[in-house]
Residue, then its C-alpha position, 0 to 999 in steps of 0.5 A: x821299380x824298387x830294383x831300379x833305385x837300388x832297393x830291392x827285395x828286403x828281410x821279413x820284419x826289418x825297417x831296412x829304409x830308416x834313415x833314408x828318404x825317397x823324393x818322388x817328382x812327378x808331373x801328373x800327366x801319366x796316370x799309370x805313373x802316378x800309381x806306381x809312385x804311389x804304390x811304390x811310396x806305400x811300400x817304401x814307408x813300411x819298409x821305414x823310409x820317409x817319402x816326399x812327392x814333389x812336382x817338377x821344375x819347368x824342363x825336368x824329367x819325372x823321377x824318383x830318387x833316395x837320399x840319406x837323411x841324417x838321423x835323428x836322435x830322441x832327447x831320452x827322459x831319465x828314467x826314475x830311480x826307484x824309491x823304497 
């Protein structure tokens, strides 16, 4: 399934996903489904993705997409000076 969505296999000890996010729309009704999104969701947010899982508008096929996020950058402390 990860194939699919252009995330195939990955190097050992990289968060190769960071940056992005995996949207997972499912209804529910397939159980078989429901866990592969969930298992898929799992190994996607160790490779360092966030996921989302959203349920479907009226009409909408269940599906799982990847969108760019942009990065967010953390405010960095000044580090202290030292003092003798």
């Amino acid at each position: 399934m990860l194939e699919n969505l252009g995330l195939g296999e990955r190097l050992k000890g990289r968060k190769d996903l960071r940056g992005k996010k995996v949207i997972f729309v499912d209804d529910g009704t397939n159980q078989y489904r429901t866990m592969c999104f969930t298992i898929a969701a799992k190994l996607v947010k160790k490779r360092g993705a966030d996921v989302e899982t959203v349920a479907p508008a009226p009409g909408e096929v269940p599906h799982a997409k990847v969108v760019e996020v942009e990065a967010r950058q953390k405010p960095r402390a000044p580090r202290p000076i030292n003092r003798r």
